[in-house]
N, CA, C and O atoms as a printed pandas DataFrame, in Angstrom:
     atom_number atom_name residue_name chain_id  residue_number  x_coord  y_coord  z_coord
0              1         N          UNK        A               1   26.033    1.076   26.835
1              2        CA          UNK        A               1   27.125    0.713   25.943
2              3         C          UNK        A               1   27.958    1.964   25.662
3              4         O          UNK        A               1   27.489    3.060   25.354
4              5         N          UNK        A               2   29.266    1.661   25.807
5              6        CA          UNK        A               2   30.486    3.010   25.458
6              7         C          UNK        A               2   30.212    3.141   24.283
7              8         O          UNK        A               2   29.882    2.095   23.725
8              9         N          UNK        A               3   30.226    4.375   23.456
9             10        CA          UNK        A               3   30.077    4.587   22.315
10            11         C          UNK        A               3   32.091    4.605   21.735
11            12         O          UNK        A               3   32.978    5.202   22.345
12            13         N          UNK        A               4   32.262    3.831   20.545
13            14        CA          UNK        A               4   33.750    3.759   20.428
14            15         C          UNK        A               4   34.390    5.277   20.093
15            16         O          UNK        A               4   33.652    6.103   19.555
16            17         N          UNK        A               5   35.584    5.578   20.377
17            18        CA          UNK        A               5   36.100    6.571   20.417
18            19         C          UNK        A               5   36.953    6.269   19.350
19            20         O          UNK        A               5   37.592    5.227   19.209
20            21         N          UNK        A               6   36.915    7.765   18.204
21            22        CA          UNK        A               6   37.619    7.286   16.680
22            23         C          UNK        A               6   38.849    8.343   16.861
23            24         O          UNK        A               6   38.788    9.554   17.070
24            25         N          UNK        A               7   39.889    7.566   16.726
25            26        CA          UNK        A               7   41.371    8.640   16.541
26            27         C          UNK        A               7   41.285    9.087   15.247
27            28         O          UNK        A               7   40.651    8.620   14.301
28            29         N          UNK        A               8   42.212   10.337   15.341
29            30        CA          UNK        A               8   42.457   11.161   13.737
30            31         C          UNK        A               8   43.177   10.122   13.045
31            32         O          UNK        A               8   43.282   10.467   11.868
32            33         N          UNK        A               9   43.784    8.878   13.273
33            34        CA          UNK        A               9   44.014    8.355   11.845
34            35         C          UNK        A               9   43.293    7.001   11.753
35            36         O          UNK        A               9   43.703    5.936   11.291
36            37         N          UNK        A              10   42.438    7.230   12.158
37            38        CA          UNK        A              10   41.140    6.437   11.309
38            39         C          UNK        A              10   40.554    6.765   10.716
39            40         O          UNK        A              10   39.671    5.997   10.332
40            41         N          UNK        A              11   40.587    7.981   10.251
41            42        CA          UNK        A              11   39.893    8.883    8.855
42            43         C          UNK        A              11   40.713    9.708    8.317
43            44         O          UNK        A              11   40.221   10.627    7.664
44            45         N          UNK        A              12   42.566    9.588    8.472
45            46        CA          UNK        A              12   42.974   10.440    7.775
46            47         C          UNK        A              12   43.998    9.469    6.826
47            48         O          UNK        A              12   44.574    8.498    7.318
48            49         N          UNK        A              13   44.132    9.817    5.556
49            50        CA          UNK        A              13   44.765    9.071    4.670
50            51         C          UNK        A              13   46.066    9.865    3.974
51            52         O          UNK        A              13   45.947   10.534    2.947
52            53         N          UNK        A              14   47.313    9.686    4.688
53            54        CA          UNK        A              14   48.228    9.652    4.260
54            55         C          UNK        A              14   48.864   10.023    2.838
55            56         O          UNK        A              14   48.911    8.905    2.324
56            57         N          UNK        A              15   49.323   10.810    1.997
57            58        CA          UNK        A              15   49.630   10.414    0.398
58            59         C          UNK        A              15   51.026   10.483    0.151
59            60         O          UNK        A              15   51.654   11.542    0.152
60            61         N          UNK        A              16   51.553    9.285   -0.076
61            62        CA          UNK        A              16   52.739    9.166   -0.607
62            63         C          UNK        A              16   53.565    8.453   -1.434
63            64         O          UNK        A              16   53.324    8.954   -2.533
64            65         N          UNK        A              17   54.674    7.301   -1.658
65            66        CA          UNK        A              17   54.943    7.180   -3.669
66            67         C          UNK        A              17   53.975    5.830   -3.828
67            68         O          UNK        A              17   54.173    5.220   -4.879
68            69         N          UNK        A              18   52.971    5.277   -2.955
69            70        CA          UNK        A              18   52.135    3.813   -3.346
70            71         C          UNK        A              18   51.278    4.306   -4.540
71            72         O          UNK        A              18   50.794    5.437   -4.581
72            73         N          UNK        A              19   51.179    3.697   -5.170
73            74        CA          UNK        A              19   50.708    3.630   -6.058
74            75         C          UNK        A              19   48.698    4.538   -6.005
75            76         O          UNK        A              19   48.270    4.601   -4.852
76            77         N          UNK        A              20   47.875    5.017   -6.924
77            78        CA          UNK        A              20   46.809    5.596   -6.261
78            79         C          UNK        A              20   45.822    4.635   -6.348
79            80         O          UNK        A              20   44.693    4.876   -5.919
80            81         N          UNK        A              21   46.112    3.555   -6.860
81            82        CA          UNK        A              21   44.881    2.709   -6.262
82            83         C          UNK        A              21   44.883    2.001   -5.173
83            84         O          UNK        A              21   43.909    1.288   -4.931
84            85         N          UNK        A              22   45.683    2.043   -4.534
85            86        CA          UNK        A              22   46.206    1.662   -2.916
86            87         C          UNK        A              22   45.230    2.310   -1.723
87            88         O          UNK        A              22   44.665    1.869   -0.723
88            89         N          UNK        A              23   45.372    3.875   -2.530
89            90        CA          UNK        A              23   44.792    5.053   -1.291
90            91         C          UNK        A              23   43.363    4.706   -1.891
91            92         O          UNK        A              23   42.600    4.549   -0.938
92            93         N          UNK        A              24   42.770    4.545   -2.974
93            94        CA          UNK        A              24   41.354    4.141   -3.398
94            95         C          UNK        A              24   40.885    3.171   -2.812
95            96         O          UNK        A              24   39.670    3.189   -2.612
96            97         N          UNK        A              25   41.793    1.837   -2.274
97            98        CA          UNK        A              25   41.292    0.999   -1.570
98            99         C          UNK        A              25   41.367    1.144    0.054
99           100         O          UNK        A              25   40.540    0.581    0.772
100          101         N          UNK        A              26   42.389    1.916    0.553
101          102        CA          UNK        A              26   42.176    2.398    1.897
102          103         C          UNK        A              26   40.495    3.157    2.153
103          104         O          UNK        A              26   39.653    2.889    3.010
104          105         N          UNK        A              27   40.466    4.094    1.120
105          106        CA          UNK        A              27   38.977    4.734    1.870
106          107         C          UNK        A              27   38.008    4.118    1.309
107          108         O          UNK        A              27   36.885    4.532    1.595
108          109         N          UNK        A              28   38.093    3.227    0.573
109          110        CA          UNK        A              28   36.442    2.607    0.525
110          111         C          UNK        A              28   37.008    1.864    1.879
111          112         O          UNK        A              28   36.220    2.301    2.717
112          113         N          UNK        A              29   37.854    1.052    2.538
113          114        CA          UNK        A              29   38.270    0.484    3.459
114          115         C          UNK        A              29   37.410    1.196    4.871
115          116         O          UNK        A              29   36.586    0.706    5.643
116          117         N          UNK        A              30   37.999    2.487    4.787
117          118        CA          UNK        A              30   37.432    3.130    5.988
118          119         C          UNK        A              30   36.085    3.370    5.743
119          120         O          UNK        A              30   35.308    2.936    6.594
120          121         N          UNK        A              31   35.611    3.971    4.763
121          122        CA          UNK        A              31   34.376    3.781    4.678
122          123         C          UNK        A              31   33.356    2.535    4.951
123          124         O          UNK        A              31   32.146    2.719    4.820
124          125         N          UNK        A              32   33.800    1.451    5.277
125          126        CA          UNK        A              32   33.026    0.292    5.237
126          127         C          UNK        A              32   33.235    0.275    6.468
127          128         O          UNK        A              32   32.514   -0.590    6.967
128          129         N          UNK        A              33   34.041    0.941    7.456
129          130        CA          UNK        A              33   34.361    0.585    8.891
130          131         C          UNK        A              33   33.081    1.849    9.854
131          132         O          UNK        A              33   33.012    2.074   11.062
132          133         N          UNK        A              34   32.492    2.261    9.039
133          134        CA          UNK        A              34   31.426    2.794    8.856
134          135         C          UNK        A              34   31.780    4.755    9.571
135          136         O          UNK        A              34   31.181    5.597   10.239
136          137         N          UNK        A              35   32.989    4.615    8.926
137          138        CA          UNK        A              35   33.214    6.575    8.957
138          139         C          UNK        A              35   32.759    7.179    7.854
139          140         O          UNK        A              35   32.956    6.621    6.774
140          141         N          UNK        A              36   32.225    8.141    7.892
141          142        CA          UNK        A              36   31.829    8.587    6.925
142          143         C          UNK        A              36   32.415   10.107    6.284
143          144         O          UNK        A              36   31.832   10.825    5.471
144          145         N          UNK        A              37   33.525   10.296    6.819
145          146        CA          UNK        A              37   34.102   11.631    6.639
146          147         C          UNK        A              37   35.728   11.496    6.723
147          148         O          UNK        A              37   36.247   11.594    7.835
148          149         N          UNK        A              38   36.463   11.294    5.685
149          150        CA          UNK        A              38   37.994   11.093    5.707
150          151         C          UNK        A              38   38.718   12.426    5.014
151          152         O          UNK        A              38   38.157   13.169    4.209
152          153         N          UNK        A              39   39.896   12.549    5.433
153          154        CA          UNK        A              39   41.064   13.679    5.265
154          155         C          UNK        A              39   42.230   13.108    4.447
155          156         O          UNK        A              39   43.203   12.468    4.846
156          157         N          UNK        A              40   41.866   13.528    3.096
157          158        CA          UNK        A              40   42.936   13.343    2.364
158          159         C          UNK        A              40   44.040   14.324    2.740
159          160         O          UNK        A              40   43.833   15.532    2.633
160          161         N          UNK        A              41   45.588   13.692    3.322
161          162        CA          UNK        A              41   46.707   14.534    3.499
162          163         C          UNK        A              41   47.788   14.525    2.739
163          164         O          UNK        A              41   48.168   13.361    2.613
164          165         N          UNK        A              42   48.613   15.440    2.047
165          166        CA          UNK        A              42   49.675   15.240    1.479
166          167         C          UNK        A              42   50.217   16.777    1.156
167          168         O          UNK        A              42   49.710   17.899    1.159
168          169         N          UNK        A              43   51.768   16.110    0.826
169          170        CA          UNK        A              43   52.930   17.344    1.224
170          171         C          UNK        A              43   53.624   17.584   -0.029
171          172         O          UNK        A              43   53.323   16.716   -0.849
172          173         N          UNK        A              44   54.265   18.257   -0.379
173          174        CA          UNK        A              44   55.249   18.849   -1.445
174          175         C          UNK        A              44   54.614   18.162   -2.538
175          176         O          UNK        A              44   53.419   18.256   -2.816
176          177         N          UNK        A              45   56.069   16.978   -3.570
177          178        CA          UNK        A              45   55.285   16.609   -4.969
178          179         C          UNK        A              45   53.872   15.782   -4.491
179          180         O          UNK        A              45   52.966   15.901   -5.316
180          181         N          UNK        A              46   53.587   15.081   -3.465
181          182        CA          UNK        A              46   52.353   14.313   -3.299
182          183         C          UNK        A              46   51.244   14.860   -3.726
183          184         O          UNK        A              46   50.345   14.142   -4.165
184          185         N          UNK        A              47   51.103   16.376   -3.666
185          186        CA          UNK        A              47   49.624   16.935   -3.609
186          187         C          UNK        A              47   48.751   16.763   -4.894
187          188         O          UNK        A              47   47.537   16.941   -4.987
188          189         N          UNK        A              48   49.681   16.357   -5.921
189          190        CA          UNK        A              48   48.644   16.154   -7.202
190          191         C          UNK        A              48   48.147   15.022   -7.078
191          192         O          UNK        A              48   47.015   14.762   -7.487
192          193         N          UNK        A              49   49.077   13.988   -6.370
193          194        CA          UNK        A              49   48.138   12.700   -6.091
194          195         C          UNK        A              49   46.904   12.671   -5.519
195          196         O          UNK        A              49   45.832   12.135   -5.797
196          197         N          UNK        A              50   47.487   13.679   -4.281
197          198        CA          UNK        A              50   46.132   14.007   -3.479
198          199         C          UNK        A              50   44.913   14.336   -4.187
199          200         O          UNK        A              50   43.827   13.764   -4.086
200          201         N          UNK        A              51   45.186   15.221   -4.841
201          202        CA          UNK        A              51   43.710   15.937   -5.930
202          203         C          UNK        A              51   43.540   14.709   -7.112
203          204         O          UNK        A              51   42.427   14.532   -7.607
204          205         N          UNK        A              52   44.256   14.196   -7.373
205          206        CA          UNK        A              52   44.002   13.360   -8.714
206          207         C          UNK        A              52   42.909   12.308   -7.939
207          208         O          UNK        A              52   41.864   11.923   -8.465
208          209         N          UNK        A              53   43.315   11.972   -6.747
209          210        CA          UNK        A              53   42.719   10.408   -5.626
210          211         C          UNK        A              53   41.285   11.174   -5.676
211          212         O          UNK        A              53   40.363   10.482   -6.107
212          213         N          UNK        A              54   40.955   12.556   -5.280
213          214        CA          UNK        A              54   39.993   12.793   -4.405
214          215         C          UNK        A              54   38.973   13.278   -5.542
215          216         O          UNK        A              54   37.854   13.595   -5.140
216          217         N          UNK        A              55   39.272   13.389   -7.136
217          218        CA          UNK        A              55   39.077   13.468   -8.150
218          219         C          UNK        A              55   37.967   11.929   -8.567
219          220         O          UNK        A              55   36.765   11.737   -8.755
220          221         N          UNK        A              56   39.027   11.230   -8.556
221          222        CA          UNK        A              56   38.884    9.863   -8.955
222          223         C          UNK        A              56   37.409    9.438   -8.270
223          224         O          UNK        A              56   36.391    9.109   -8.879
224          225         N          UNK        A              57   37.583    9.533   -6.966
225          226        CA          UNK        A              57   36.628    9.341   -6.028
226          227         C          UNK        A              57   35.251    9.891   -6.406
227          228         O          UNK        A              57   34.271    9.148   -6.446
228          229         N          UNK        A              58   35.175   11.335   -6.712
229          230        CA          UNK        A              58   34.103   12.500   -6.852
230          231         C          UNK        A              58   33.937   11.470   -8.112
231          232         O          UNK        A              58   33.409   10.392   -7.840
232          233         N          UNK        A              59   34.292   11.673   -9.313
233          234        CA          UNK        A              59   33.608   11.322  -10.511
234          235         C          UNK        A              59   33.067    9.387  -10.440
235          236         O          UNK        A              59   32.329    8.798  -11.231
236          237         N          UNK        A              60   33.474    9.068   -9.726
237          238        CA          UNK        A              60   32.948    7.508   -9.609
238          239         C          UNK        A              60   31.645    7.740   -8.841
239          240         O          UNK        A              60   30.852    6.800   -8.780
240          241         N          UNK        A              61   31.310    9.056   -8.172
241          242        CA          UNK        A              61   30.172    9.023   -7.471
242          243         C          UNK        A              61   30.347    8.544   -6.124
243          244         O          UNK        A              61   29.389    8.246   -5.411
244          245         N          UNK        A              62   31.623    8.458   -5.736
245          246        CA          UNK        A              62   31.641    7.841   -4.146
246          247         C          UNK        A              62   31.609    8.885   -2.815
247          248         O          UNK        A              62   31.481    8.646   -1.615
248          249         N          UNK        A              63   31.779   10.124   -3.548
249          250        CA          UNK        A              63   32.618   11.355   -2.617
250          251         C          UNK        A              63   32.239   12.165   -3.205
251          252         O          UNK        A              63   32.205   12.249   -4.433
252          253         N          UNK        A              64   31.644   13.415   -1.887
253          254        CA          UNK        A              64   31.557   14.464   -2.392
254          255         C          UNK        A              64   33.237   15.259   -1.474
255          256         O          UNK        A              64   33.953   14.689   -0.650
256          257         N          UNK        A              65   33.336   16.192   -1.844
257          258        CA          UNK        A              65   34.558   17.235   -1.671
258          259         C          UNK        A              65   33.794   18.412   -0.331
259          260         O          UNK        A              65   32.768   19.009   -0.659
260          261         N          UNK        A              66   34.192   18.572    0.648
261          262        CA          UNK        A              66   33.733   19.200    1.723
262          263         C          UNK        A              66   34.634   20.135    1.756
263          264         O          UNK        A              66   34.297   21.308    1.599
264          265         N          UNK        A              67   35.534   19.888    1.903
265          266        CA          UNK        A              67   36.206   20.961    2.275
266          267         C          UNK        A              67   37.745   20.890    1.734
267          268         O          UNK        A              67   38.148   19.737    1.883
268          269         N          UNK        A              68   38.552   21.574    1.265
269          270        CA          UNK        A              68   39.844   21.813    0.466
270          271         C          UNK        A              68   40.671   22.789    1.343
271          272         O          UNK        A              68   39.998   23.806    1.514
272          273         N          UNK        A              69   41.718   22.859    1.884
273          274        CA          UNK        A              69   42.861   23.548    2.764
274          275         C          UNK        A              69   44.255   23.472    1.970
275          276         O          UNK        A              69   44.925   22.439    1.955
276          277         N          UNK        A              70   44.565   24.428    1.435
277          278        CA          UNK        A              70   46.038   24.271    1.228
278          279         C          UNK        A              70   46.833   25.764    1.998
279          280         O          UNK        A              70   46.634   26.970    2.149
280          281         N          UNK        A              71   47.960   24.554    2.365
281          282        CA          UNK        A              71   48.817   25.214    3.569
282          283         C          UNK        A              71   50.542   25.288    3.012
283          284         O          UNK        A              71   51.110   24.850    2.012
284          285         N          UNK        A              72   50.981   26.040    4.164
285          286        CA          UNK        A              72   52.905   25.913    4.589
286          287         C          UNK        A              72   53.028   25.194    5.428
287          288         O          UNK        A              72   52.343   25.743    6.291
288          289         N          UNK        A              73   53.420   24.288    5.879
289          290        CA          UNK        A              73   54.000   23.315    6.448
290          291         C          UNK        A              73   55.585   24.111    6.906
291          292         O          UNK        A              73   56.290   24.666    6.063
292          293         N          UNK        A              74   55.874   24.044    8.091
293          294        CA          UNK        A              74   57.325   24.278    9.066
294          295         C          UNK        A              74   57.461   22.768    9.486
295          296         O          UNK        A              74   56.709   21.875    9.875
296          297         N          UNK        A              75   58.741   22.923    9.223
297          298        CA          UNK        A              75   59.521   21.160    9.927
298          299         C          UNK        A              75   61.206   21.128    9.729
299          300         O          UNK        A              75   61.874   21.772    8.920
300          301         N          UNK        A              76   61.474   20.551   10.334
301          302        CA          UNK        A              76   62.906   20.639   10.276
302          303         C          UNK        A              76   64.169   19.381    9.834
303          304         O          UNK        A              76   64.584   18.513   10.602
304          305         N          UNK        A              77   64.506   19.546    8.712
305          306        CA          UNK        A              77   64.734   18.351    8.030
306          307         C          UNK        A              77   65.852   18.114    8.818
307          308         O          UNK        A              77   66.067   18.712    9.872
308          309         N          UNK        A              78   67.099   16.631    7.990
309          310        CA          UNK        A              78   67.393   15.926    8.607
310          311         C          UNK        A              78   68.898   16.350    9.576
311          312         O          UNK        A              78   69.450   15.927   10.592
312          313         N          UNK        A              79   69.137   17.495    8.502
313          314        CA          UNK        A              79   70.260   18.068    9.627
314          315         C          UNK        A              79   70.353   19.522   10.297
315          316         O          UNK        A              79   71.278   20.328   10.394
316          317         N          UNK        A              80   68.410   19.532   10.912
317          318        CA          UNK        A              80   68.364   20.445   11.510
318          319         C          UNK        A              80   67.530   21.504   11.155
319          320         O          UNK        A              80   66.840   22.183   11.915
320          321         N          UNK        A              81   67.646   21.598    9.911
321          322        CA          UNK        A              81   67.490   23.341    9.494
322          323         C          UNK        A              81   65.463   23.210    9.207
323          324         O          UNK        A              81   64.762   22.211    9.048
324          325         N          UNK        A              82   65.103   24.679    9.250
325          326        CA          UNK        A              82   64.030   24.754    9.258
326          327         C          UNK        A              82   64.025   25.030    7.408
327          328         O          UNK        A              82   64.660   25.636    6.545
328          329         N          UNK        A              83   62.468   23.834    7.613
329          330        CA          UNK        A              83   62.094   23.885    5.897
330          331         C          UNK        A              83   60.532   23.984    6.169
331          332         O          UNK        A              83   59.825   23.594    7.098
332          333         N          UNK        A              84   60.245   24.748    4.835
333          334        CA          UNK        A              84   58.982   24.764    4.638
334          335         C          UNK        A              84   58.240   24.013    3.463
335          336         O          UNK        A              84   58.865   23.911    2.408
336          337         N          UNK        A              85   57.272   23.605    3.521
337          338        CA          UNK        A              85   56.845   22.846    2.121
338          339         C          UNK        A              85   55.505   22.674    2.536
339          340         O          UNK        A              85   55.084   22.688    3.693
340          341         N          UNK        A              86   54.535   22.423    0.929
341          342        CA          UNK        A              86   53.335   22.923    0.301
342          343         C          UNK        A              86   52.821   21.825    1.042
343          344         O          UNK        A              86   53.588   20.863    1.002
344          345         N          UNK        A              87   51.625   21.606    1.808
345          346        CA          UNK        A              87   50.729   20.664    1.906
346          347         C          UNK        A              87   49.226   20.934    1.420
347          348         O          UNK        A              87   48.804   22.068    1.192
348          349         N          UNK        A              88   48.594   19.965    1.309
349          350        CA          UNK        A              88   46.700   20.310    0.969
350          351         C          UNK        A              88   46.192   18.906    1.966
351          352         O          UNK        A              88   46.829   17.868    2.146
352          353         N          UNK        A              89   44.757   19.304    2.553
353          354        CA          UNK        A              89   44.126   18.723    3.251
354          355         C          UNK        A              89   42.955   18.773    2.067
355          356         O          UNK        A              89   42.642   19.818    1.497
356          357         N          UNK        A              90   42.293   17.328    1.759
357          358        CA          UNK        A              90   40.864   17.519    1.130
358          359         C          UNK        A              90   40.154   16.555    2.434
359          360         O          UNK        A              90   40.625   15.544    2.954
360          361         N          UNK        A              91   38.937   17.223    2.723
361          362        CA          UNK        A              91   38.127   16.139    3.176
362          363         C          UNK        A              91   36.826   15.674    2.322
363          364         O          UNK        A              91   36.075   16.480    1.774
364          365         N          UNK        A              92   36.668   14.332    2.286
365          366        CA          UNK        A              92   35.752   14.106    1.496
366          367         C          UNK        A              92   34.523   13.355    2.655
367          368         O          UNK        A              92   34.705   13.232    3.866
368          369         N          UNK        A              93   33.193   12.896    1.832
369          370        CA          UNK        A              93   32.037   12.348    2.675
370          371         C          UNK        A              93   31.837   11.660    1.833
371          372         O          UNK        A              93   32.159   11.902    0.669
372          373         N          UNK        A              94   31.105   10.368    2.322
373          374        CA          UNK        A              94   30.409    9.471    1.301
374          375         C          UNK        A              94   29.301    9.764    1.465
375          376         O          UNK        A              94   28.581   10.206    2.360
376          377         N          UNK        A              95   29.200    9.228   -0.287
377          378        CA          UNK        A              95   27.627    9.425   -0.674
378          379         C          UNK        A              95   26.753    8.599   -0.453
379          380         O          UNK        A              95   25.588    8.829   -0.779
């Protein structure tokens, strides 16, 4: 039997203006699809969501916090010019 092959966004979760119990129901989501290791991602104002989500998670007992990355992000907005802006990666594991 092939063992299934998992792409990076089947464990990486997106953060942006949905609401945060949306992203709370995405990773128990993935978690039930039986991954056990997801990447909270988010950019400029998003990142408090990010930490507030991955917060939420830890104190309910669902998630522990593995690993925390905050970065610069290069990209080039819409008329061209090079911009930089704040991102954070959390990865979390279920418990």
């Amino acid at each position: 039997m092939e063992e299934e092959k998992k792409t990076l966004e089947d464990n990486v979760v997106l953060i942006g203006n949905k609401p945060l119990k949306v992203y709370s129901y995405s990773i128990k989501t993935i978690f039930e699809k039986g991954i056990n290791e997801i990447t909270i991602s988010a950019r400029g104002k998003h990142i408090l969501k990010a930490i507030n989500l991955s917060e939420f998670l830890k104190r309910s007992k669902e998630v522990d916090v593995k690993e925390l990355t905050v970065m610069t992000e290069d990209f080039k907005d819409q008329d061209g010019k090079d911009k930089k802006v704040s991102a954070i990666r959390i990865v979390v594991s279920k418990i």
